[in-house]
VOKEPA-531485 format. One record per residue: residue number from 1; residue in one letter; chain; x, y, z of N, C-alpha, C in turn. Coordinates in pm, 1 decimal, padded with zeros to 6 digits. Layout:
<nutors>
     k   r   c       n_xx       n_yy       n_zz      ca_xx      ca_yy      ca_zz       c_xx       c_yy       c_zz
   NUM   A   A          X          Y          Z          X          Y          Z          X          Y          Z
...
</nutors>
This chain:
<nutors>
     k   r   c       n_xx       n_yy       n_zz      ca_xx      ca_yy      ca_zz       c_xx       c_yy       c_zz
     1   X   A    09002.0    05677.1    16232.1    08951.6    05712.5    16362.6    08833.7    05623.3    16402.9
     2   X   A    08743.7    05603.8    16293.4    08667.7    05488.3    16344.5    08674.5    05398.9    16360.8
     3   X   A    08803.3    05297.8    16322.4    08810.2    05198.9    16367.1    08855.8    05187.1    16479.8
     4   X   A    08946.0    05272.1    16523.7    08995.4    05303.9    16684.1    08923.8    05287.5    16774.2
     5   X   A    08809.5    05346.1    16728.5    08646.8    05382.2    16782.0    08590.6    05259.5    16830.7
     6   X   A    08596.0    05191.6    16725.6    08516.6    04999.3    16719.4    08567.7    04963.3    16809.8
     7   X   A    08710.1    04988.2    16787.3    08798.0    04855.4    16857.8    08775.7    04895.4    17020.5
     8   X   A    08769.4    05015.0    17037.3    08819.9    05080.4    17148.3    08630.7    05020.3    17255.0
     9   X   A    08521.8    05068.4    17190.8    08397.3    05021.4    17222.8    08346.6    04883.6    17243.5
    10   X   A    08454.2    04822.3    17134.1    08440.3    04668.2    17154.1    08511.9    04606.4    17255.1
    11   X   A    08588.6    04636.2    17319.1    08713.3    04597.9    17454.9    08648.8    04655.3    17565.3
    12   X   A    08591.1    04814.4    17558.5    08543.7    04861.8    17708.2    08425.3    04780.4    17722.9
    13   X   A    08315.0    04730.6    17629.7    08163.6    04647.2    17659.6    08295.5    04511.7    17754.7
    14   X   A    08353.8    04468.4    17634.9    08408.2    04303.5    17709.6    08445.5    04359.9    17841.2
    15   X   A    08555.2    04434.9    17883.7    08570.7    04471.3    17952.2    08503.0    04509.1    18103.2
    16   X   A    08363.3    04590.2    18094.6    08237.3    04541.3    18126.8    08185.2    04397.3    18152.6
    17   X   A    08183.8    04342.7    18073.9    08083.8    04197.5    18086.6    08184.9    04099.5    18197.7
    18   X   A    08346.6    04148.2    18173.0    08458.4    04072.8    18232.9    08385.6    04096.6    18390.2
    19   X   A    08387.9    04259.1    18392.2    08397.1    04292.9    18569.6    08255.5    04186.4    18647.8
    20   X   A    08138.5    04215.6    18568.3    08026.0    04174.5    18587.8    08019.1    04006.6    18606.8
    21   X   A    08075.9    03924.2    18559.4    08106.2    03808.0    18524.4    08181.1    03791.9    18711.0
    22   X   A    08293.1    03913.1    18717.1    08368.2    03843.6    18820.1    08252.1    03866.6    18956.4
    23   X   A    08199.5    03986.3    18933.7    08114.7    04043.5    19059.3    07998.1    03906.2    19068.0
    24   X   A    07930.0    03853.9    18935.5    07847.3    03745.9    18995.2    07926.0    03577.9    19034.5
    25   X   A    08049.0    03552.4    18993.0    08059.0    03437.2    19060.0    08105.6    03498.9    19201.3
    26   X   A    08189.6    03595.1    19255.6    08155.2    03661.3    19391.3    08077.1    03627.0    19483.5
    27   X   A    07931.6    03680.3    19424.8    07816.8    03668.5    19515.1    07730.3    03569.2    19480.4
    28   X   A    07797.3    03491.0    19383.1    07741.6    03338.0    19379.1    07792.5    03265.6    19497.2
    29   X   A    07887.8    03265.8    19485.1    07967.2    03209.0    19557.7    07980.7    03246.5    19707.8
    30   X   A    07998.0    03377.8    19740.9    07957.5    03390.8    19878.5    07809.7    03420.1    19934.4
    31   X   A    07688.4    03416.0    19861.5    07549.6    03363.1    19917.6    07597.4    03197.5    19957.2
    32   X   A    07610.6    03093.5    19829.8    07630.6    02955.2    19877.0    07721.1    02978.4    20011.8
    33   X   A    07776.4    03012.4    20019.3    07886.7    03039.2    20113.3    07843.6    03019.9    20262.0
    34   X   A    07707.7    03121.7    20315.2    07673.8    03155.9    20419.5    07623.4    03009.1    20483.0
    35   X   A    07693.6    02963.6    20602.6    07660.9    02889.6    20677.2    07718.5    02723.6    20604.5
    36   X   A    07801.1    02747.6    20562.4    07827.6    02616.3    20504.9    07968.3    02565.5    20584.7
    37   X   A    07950.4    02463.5    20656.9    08093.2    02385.1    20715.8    08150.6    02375.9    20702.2
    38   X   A    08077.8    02266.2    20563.2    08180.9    02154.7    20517.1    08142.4    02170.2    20369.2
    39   X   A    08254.4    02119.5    20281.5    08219.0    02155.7    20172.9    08178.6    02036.7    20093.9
    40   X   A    08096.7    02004.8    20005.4    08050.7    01912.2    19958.8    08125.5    01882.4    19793.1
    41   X   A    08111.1    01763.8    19759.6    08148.3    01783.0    19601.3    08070.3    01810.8    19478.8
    42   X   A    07972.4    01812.2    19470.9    07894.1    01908.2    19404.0    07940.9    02036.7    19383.9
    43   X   A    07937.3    02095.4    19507.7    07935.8    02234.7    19483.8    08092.1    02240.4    19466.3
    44   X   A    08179.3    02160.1    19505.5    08309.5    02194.9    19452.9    08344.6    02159.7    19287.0
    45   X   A    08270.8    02115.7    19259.5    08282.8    02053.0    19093.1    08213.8    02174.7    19029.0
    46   X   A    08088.9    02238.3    19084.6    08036.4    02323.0    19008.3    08135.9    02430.8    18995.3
    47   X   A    08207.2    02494.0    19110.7    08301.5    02588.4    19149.7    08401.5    02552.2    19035.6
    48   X   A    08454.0    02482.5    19018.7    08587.1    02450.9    18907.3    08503.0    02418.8    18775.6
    49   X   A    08418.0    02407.0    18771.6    08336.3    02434.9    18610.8    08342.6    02620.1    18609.1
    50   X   A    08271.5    02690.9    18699.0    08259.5    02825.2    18683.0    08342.9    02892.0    18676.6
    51   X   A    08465.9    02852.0    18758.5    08607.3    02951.2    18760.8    08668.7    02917.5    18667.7
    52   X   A    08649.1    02774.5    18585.2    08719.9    02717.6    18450.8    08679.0    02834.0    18310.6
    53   X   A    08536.8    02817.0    18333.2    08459.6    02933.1    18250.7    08489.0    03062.3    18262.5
    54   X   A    08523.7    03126.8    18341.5    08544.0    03278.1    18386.4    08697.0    03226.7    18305.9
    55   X   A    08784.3    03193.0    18347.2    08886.6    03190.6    18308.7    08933.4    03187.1    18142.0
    56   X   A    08831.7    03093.7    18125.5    08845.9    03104.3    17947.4    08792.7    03176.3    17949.0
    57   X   A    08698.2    03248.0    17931.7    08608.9    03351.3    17866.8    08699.3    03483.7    17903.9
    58   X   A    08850.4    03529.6    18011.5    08931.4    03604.3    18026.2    09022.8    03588.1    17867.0
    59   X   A    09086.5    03447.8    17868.8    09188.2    03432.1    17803.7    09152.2    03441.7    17629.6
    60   X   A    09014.5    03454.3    17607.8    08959.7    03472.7    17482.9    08916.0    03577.1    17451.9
    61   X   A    08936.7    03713.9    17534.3    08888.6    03792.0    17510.9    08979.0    03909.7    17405.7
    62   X   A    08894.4    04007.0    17379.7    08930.7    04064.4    17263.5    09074.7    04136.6    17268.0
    63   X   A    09103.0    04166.2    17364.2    09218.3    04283.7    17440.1    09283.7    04209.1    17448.2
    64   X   A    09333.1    04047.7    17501.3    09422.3    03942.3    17518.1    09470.2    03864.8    17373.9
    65   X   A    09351.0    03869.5    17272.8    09381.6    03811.6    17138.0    09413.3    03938.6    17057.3
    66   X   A    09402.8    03996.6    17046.3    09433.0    04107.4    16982.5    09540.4    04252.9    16982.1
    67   X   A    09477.6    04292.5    17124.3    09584.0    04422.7    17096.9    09685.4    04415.4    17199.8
    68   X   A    09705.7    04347.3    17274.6    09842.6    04284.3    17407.2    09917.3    04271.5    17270.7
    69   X   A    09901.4    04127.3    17186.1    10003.4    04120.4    17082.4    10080.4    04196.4    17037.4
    70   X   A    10020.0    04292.0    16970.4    10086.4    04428.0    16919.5    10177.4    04524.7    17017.2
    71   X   A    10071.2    04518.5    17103.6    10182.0    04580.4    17216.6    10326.1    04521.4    17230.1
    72   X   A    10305.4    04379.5    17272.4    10425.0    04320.1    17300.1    10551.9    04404.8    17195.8
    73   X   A    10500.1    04425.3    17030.7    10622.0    04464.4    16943.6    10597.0    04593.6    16967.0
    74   X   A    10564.5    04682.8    17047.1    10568.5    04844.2    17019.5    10685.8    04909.0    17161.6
    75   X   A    10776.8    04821.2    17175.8    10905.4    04901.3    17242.1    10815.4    04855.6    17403.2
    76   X   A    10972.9    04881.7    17433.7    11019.6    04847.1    17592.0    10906.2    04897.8    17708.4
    77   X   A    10873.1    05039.8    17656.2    10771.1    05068.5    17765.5    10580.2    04958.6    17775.6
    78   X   A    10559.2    04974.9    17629.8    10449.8    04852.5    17609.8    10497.7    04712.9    17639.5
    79   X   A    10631.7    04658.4    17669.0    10669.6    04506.9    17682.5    10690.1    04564.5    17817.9
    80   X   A    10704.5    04580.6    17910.5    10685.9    04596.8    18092.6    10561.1    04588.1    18126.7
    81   X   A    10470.0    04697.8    18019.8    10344.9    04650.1    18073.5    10259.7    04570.1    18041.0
    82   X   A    10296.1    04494.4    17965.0    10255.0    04362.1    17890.2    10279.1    04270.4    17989.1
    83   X   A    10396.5    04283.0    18025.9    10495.5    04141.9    18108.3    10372.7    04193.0    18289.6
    84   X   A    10392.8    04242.5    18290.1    10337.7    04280.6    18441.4    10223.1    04224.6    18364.8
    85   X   A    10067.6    04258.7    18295.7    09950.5    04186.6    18300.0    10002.9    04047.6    18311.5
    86   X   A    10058.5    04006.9    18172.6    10103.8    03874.9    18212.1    10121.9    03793.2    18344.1
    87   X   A    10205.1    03860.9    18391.2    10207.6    03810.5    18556.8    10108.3    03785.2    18620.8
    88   X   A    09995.3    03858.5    18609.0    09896.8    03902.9    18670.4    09799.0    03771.3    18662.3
    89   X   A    09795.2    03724.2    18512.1    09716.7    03626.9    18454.5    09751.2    03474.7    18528.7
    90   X   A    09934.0    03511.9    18501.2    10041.3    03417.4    18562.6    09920.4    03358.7    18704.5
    91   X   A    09963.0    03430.1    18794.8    09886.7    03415.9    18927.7    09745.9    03367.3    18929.0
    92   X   A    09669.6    03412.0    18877.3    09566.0    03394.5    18883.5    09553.5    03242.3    18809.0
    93   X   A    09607.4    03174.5    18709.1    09643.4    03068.8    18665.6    09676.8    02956.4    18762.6
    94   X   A    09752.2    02991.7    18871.8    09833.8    02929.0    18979.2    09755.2    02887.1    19031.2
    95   X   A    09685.8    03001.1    19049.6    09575.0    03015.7    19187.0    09426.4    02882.9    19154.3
    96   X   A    09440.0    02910.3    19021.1    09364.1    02791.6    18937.8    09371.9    02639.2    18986.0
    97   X   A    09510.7    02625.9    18960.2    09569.2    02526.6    18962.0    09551.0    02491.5    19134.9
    98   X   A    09640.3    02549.5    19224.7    09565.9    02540.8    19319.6    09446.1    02516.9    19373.4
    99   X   A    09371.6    02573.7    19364.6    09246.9    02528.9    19367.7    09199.9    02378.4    19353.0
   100   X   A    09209.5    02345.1    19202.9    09230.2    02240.3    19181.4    09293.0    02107.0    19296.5
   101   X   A    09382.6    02145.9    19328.9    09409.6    02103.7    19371.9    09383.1    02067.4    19519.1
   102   X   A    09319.5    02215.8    19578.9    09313.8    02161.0    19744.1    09180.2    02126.7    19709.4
   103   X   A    09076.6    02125.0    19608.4    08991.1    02043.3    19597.0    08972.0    01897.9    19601.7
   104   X   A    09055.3    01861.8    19537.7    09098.6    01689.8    19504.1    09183.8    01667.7    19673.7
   105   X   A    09239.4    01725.1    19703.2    09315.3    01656.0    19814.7    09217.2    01662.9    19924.6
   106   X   A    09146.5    01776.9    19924.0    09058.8    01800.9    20062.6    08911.2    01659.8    20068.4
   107   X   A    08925.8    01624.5    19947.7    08799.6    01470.6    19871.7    08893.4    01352.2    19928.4
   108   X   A    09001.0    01385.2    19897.5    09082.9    01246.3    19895.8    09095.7    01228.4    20063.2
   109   X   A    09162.5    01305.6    20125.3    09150.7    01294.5    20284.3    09024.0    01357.2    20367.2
   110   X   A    08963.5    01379.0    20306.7    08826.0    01376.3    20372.0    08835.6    01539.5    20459.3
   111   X   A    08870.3    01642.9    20452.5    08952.7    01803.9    20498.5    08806.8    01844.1    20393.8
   112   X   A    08707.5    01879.0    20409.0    08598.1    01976.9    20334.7    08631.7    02115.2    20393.8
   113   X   A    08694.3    02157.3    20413.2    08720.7    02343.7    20489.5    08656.6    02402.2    20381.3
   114   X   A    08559.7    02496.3    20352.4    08515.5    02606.1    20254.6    08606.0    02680.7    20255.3
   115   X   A    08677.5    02731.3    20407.5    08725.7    02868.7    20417.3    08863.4    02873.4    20345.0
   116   X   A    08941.1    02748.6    20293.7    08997.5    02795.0    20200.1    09011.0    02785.4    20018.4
   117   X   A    08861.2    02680.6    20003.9    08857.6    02731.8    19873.3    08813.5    02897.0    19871.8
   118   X   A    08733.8    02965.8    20010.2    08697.9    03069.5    19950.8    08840.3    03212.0    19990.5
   119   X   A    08916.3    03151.7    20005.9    09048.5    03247.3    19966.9    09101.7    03198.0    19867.3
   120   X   A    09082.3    03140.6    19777.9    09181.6    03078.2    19655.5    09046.1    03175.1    19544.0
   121   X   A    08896.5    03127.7    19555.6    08817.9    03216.2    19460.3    08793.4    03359.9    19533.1
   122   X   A    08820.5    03448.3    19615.7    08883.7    03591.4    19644.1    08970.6    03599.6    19569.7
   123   X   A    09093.2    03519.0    19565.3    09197.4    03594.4    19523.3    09210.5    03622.4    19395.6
   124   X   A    09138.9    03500.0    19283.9    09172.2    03502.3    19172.7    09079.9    03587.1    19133.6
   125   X   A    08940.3    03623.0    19206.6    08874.4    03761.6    19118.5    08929.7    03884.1    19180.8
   126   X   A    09010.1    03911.1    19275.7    09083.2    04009.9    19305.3    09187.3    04048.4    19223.3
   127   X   A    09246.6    03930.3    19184.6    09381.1    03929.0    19145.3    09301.0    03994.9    18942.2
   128   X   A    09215.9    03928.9    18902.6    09159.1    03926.9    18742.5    09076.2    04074.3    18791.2
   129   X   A    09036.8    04162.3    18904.2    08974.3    04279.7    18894.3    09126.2    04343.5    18869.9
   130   X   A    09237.1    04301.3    18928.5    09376.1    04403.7    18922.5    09391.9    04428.6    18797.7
   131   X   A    09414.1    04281.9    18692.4    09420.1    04343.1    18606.1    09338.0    04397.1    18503.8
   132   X   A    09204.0    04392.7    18507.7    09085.6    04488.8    18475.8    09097.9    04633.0    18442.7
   133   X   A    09199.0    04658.4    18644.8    09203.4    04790.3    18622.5    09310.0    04856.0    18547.9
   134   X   A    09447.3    04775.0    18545.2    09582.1    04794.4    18496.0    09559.7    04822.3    18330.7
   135   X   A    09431.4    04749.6    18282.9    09413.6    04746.3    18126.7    09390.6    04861.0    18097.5
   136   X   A    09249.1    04920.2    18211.5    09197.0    05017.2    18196.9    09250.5    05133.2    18199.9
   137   X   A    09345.9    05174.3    18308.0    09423.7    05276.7    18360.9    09551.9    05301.6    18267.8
   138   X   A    09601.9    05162.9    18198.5    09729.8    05183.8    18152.0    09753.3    05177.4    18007.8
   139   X   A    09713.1    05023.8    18034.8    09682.8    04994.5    17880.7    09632.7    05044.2    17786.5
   140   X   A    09498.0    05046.2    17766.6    09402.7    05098.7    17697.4    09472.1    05279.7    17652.4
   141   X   A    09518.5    05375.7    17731.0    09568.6    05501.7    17700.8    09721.1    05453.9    17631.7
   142   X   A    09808.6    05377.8    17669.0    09908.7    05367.4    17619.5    09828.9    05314.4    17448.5
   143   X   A    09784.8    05216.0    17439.3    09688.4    05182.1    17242.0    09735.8    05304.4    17225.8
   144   X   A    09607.0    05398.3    17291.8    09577.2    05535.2    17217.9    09718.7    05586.9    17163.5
   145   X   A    09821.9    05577.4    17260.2    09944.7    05682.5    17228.1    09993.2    05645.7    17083.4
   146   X   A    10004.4    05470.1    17125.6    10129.4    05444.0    17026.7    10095.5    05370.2    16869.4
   147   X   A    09963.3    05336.7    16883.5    09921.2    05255.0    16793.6    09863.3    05388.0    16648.8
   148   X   A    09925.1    05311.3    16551.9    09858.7    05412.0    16430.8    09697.0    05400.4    16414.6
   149   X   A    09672.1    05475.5    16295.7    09533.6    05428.6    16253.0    09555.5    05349.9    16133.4
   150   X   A    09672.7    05267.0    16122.6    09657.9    05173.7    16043.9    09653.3    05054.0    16127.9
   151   X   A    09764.0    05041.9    16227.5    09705.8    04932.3    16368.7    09632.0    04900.3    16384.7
   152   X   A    09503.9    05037.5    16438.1    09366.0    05032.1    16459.4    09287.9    04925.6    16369.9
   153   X   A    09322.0    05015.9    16221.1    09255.3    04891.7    16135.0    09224.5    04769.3    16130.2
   154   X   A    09317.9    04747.6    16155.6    09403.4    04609.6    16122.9    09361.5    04527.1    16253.3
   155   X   A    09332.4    04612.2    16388.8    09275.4    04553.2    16484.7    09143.4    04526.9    16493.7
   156   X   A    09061.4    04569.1    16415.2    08929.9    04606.5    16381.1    08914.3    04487.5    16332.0
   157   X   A    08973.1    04523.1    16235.4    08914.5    04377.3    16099.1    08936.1    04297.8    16162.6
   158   X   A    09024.1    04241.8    16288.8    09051.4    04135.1    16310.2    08920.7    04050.1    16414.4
   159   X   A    08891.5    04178.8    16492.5    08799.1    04152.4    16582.2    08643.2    04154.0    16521.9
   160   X   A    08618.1    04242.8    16368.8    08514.3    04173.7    16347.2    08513.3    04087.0    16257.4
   161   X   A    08658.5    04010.4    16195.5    08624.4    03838.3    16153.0    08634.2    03791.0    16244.0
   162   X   A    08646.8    03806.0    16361.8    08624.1    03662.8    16439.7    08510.8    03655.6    16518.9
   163   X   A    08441.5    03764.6    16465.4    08256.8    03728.1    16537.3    08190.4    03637.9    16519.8
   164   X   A    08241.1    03557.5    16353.4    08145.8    03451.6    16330.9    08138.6    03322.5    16416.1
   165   X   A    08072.6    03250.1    16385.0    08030.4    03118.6    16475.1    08145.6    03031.8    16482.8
   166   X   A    08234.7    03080.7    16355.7    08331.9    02972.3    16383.6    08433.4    03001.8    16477.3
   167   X   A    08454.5    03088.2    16581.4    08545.8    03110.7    16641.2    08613.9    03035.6    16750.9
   168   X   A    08713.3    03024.2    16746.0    08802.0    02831.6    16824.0    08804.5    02757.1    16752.6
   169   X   A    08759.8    02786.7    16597.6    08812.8    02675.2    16503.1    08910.7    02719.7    16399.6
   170   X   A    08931.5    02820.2    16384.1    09037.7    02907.5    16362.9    08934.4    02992.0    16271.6
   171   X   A    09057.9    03072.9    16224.8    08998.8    03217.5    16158.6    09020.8    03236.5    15997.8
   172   X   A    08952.4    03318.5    15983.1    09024.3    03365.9    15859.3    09095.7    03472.5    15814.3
   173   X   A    09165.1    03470.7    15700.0    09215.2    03559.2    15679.8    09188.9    03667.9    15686.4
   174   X   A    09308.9    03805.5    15705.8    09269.3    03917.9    15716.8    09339.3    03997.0    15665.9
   175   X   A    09302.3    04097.9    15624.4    09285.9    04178.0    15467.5    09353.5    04295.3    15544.7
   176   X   A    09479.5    04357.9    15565.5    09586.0    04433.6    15587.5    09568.9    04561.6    15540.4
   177   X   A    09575.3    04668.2    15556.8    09570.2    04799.8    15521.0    09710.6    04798.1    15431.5
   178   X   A    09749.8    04859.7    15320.0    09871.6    04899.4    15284.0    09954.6    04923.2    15364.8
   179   X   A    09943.4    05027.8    15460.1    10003.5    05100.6    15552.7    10044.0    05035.9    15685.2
   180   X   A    09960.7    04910.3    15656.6    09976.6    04873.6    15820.4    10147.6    04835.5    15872.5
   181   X   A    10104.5    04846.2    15981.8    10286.1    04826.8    16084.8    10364.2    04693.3    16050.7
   182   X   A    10452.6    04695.5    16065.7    10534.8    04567.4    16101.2    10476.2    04468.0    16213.3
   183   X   A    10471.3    04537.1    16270.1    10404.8    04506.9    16441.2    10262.6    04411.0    16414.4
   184   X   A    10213.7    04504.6    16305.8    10023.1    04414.3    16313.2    10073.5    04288.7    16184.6
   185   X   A    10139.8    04301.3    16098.3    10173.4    04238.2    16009.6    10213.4    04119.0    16093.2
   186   X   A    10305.6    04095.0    16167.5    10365.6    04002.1    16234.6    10230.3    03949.0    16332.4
   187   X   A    10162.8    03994.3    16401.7    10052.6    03940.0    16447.8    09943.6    03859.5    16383.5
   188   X   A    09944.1    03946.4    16240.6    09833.4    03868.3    16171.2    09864.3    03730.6    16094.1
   189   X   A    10001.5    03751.7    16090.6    10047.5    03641.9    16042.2    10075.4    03500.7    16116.0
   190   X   A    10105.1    03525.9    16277.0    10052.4    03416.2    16351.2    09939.5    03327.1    16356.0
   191   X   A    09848.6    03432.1    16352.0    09675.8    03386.0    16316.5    09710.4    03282.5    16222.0
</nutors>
């Protein structure tokens, strides 16, 4: 039960820091915002450094490395709602890319419009609050249902070896409960 506990405390803080993260490039972004024409390249370079950052710091997070995986192997109802976040990420990825892109083209032909990089960064913290809430509302209670407390474990340990400094250089091994699932077994063994 306590590791359920960890795991479960350690995803709602990220979870937290995620929303907060999206709410300040928001109102980073729409203070710079007020009264601006034309858009400059500075501030468009800084913009694709920050949304680059928000974005990794999504795709590294504890709930995406960790317990999605498991889900994926715990039956049809956890793989729909896996596949739907996915999507979710999908888009917001696009929307990336985009970006990217009407950045470089709007430099290249000389088109500075703000007003539509600032529907491309709306959408993608709209689109990354959706699935915020989908984790929260769906996800996170479905764990509770289906996952053992050997899962849990096994999710635990995983999330606190990878606190150390070395993390993005890979990991280390992790030390399996007897009991644990097929499901976490097969995950840990990707690692």
């Amino acid at each position: 039960m306590l590791t359920s506990t960890y795991s479960l405390v350690a995803i709602a803080a990220e979870q937290e820091r995620s929303r907060s993260m999206l709410a300040r490039l928001r109102q980073h972004f729409h203070n710079a915002w007020k009264g601006m024409t034309r858009l400059d390249l500075p501030f468009a370079e800084n913009l694709c450094q920050r949304l680059a950052h928000v974005d990794n710091f999504f795709r590294r997070r504890k709930i995406e490395l960790y317990l999605v995986p498991v889900l994926r192997m715990m039956g049809r109802e956890a793989e729909t709602l896996v596949a739907e976040l996915d999507a979710l990420s999908a888009r917001a990825a696009a929307m990336l890319s985009t970006f990217r892109e009407q950045v470089r083209t709007a430099f290249d032909v000389r088109l500075h419009r703000p007003e539509q990089v600032r529907e491309v960064v709306d959408g993608y913290c709209h689109t990354m609050s959706c699935r915020l809430d989908r984790e929260e509302q769906e996800l996170l209670p479905l764990a509770r249902r289906l996952l053992s407390v050997e899962d849990w474990f096994s999710i635990a340990a995983q999330m606190l070896s990878d606190g150390s400094p070395t993390r993005g250089r890979g990991h280390r091994s992790i030390l399996l409960p007897r009991g644990a699932s097929p499901a976490i077994r097969r995950v840990a063994n990707l690692r």
